[in-house]
C-alpha positions in Angstrom: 42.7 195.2 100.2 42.6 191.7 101.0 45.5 189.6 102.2 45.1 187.4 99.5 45.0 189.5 96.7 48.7 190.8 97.7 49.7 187.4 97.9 48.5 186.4 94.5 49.7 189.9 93.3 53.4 189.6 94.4 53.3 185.8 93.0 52.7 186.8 89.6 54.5 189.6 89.6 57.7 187.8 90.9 56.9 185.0 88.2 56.7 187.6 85.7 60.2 189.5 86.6 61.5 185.9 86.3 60.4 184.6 82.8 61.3 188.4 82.0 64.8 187.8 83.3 65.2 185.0 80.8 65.4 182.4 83.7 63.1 180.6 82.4 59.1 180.3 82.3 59.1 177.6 85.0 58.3 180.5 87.6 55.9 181.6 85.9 54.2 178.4 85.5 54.7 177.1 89.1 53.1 180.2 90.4 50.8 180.7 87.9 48.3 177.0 88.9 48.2 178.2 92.4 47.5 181.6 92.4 44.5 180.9 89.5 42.5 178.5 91.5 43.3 180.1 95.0 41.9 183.8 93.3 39.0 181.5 92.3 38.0 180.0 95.3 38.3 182.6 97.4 35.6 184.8 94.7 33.6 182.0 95.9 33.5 181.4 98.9 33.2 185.1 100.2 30.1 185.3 97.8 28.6 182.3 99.6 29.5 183.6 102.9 27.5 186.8 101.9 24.8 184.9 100.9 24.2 182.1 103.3 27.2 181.9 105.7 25.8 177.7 106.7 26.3 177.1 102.9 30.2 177.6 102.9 30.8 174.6 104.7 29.5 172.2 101.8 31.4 174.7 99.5 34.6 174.2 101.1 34.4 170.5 100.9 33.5 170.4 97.5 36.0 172.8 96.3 38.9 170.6 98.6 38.3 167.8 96.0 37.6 169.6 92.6 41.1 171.6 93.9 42.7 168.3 94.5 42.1 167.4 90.9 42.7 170.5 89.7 46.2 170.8 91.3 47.1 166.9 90.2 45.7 167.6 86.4 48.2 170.8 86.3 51.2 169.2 87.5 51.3 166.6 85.4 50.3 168.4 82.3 53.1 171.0 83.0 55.5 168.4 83.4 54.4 166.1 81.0 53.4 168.4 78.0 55.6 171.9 78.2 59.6 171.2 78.2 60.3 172.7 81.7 62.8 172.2 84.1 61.4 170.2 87.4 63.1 171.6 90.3 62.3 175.4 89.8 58.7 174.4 88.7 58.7 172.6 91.8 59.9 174.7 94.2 58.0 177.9 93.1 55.0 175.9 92.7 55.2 174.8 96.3 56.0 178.1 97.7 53.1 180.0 95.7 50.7 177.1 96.5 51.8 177.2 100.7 51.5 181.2 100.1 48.1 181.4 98.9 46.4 179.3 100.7 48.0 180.8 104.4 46.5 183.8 102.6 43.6 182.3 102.2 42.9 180.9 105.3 43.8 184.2 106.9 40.9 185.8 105.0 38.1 183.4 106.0 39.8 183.6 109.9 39.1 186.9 109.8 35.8 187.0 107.4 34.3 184.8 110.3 36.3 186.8 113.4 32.9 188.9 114.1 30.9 185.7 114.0 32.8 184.0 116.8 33.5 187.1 118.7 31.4 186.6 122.1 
């Protein structure tokens, strides 16, 4: 199974065991955004690659600004609309979001390895 899919696995499920624990859906929330669109992306971009490998590049800068949005939208809408608490959103937001997307770029390092391989 693929790195990423463990990474977005154990982010739920830790967000999950948290709201469960009655600390607070904050967790849940912060890991939620990050695993969503990272699970997304990476649907996409290994299709492309199996497709037409030269068409990933355009994909990846694309999806670097639609995420950009994304990820600016969410945040503001979780902070501005639901009645969470900043700092645990915050932190577990920036730890999911640093997660996935090491994951992620793991994946496409070594999706491509046999490419570069000489």
């Amino acid at each position: 199974m693929h790195a990423l899919w463990w990474v977005i696995g154990v982010a739920v499920a830790t967000g999950v065991a948290v709201a469960m624990l009655g600390r607070g859906y904050e967790v849940l929330l912060g890991v939620a955004g990050p695993a969503v669109v990272a699970g997304a992306s990476w649907v996409l971009m290994a299709r492309t690659w199996a497709r037409d490998p030269v068409a990933l590049l355009p994909l990846l800068l694309r999806a670097f600004a639609v995420k950009a949005l994304i990820f600016i939208g969410y945040v503001a809408l979780v902070a501005g609309v639901f009645d969470v608490r900043l700092t645990p959103f915050a932190i577990s937001f920036t730890v999911a979001f640093l997660a996935t997307y090491l994951a992620e770029a793991y994946g496409l390092w070594r999706m491509m390895a046999p490419v570069f391989k000489n």
